[in-house]
C-alpha positions, 0 to 999 in steps of 0.5 A: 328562571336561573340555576337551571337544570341541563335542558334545552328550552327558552328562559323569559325573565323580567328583571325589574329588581335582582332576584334573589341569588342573582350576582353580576349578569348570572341567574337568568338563563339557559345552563351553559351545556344546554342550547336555548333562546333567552329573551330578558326584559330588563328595567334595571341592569342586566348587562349594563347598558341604558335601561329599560332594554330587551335582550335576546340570547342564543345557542348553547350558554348563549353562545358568547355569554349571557352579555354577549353584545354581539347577539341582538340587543334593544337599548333605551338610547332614543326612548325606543322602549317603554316599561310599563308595570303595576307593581314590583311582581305582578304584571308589566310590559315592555313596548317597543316602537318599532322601527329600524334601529341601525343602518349603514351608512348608504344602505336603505332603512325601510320605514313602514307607515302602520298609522290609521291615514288614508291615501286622502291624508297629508303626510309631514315626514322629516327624514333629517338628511337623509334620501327617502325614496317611496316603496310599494305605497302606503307612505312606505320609504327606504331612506338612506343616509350618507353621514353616520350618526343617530338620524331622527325620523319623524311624521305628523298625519293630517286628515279632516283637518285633524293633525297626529301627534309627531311620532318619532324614530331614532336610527342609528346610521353606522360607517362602513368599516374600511379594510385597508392594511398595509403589506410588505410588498417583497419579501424573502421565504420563510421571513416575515412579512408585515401587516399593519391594519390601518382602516377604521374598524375597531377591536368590536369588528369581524376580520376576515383575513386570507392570508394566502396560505401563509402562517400569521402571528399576531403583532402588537395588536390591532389586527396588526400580524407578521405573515411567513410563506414556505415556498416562494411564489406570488400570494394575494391577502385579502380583508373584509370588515364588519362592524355593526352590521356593516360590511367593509370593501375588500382589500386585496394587496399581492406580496411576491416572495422570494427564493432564498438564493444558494451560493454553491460553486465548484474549484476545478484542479489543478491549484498551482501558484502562477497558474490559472484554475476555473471556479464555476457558480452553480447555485440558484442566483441569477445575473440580477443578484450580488455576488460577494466573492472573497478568493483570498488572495487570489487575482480572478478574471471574471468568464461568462456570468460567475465563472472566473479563472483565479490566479493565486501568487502564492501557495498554502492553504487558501479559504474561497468563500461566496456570498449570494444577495437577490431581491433582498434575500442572502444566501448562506455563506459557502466556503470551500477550502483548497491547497495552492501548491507549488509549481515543481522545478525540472533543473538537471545537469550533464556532461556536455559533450562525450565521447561515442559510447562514453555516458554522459551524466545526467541528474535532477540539481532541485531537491529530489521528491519521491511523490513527483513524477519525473519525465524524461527524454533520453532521445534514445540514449541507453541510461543507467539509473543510478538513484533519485533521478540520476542517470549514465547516458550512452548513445550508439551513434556521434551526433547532438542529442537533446535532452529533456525533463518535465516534472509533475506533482500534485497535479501541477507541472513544471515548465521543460527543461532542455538541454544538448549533450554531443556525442563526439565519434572515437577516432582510430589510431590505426597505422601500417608500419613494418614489422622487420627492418634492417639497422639503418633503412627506413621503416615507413608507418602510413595512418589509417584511422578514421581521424581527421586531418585537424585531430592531434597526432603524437607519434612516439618512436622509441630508441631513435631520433631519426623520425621524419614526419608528423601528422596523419604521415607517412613516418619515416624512422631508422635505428642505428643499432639493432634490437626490437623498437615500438612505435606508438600513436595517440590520436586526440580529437573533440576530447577522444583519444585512441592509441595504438603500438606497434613493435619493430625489429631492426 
């Protein structure tokens, strides 16, 4: 039966010689869009193998094709099979010896005694190594065998001293295929893990993997794959195998995979040349990672964990970069750029002492900036402002008065600058004298000011030389000649002077 039409049904065909229109495994059977049982009996080759052979095909097309070896098929490797026929197209006939054909190594294959002995009988089995142990009478066995190979089994019966022929079965005993692989133990979210297939199966076997959720791609053949998980956590993989009938242990390997750490940190302000400024972690890595810091210049000092205070001795723009390792899995690189500025200057100048209710002059000697912030302490001086941090300073009381200045900008601040300016009290030059004197008596002039004995004091008298005294006085004059005179006094003291005149008639 070949070149059927789409219907269900069951082809039997006997191919003794190619029918005709037959080419390479085609013509016998059920079309492919169809679902149906094939049974060949093949005595010359159809689908290749020892001949005479019976083959049984499945499903829609059959399933995995009309040679698909994966569906049962019955081989002439141990003279199993005999092909009987009368001539090339009348009838024929395939026996089968019936028998198990195939085992696994260590599963039992039940041999069922169908002769014609009696219990009376003597039974000559050759189990050829393997272990028979009886079941349910009548000379019924499951033998096992624990090597592979092709196990001959045979049996003679005698019985009223007449002896069978030996019957024969060959039996096919298979290993079990192994499961065992290979597996990268650790590895890092979303990079490939690495499974090599190293038990004995072959490229004929049924691998059944579960890859725990992740995404396997084949590599390089031999059930060889490379695995990608998204997440980080602890995955099982596990393997069975089975090959011709025989089903392997599983193999179960556990891999961890790991979070990909991140390198994030924070700069905290100010950043100023000379001065320490805080950088904190704040990624996902742990105390057990690496931490590969580059502060460009910068001098840290390691805090709790991966905090650090840095110090930078110069300033400019400076780049920090981190880098996270941890269970062998790398961060991407974070980079954070920061400007180090300068620490500005808070230099000033004055006039050093004044006289009470003289300003003194006060002004910044370090280029002026108009962006900084300039603080001042005038300790209670009235100051003028005269432009770019320039003052006139006067204080209402003598004393020593301390000014300061502290300067900041770009959020970095300078050092206090200090300096005393004093304030000297202004002496008095007052004095009493007489306003009308006669030519030749005494005029008398007695200071009254507020000058201290160590004070300079210059008395000028005009018009005469007969002056007696000095100092705080008293003074005493006369004029030989008549006329209107002064009399003059200048204090100096600490750099202050007063004056004063008086006029008098003689």
């Amino acid at each position: 039966m070949w070149g059927g039409t789409a219907a269900d049904g069951i082809a039997f065909c006997l191919l003794d010689v190619p029918p005709s229109g037959f080419v390479g495994g085609g013509g016998c059977g059920i079309p492919a869009a169809s679902n149906g049982l094939k049974v060949v009996f093949d005595t010359y080759d159809n689908c290749g193998g020892p001949n005479p052979s019976l083959q049984i095909r499945w499903g829609a097309g059959y399933a995995g094709g009309e040679c698909d070896y994966s569906q049962p098929t019955l081989e002439n490797t141990a003279g199993q099979l005999t092909f009987f026929r009368s001539n090339a197209y009348n009838t024929a006939r395939i026996e089968y010896d019936a028998g198990n054909i195939q085992v696994c190594i260590n599963a039992p294959a039940a041999e069922l005694y169908t002769g014609t002995g009696t219990p009376a009988a003597t039974y000559n089995w050759n189990f050829d190594t393997g272990v028979a142990a009886p079941t349910g009478g009548n000379n019924n066995n499951d033998i096992t065998w624990a090597t592979s190979g092709i196990k001959n089994v045979s049996l003679t019966v005698t019985e009223n001293g007449c002896t069978s022929p030996v019957v024969t079965h060959a039996i096919t005993v298979y290993d079990l295929p192994t499961s065992t692989f290979t597996l990268t133990p650790g590895v890092c979210a979303a990079a490939n893990a690495q499974i090599d297939y190293t038990g004995t199966g072959t490229v004929s076997g049924t691998y059944a993997w579960n890859f725990g959720g992740g995404t396997a791609t084949a590599s390089g053949g031999n059930e060889d794959y490379d695995i990608t998980w998204p997440n980080a956590g602890a995955y099982n993989v596990t393997l069975t195998v089975t090959e011709n009938g025989c089903v392997s242990t599983q193999t179960q390997q556990a891999v961890t995979v790991y979070p990909i750490p991140t390198s994030t940190f924070t700069v905290t302000s100010p950043l100023c040349d000379g001065s320490a400024s805080s950088i904190a972690y704040t990624g996902s890595g742990t105390g057990a990672g690496t931490y590969n810091w580059n502060f460009n210049g910068g001098v840290p000092v390691q805090g709790v964990g991966e905090n650090y205070t840095v110090t930078w001795p110069t300033t400019g723009t400076k780049n920090i970069t981190l880098t996270v390792t941890e269970n062998g899995c790398s961060s991407t690189q974070t980079l954070q750029q920061v400007i180090i500025f300068p620490i500005p200057l808070s230099n000033f100048t004055t006039t050093p002492a004044v006289c009470l209710l003289d300003a003194s002059a006060i002004g910044i000697t370090d280029p002026f900036s108009a962006g900084a912030n300039y603080q001042w302490n005038f300790n209670g001086g009235n100051a003028v402002a005269n432009g770019n941090q320039t003052y006139d300073v006067t204080w209402p009381l003598p004393g020593v008065y301390t000014v300061t200045l502290t300067v900041s900008e770009n959020g970095c601040t300078s050092t206090t600058t200090t300096q005393n300016v004093t304030v000297n009290y202004q002496p008095t030059a007052t004095f009493t004298s007489s306003t009308y004197i006669c030519v030749g008596e005494d005029m008398m002039a007695t200071y009254t000011g507020n000058g201290l004995p160590s004070a300079t004091y210059t008395w000028d008298v005009d018009g005469t030389t007969n002056v007696i005294g000095a100092g705080q006085g008293p003074v005493t004059a006369n004029w030989a000649n008549d006329g209107l005179f002064s009399i003059t006094l200048t204090v100096t003291e600490n750099g202050c002077t007063a004056v004063e005149k008086h006029d008098v008639q003689a």
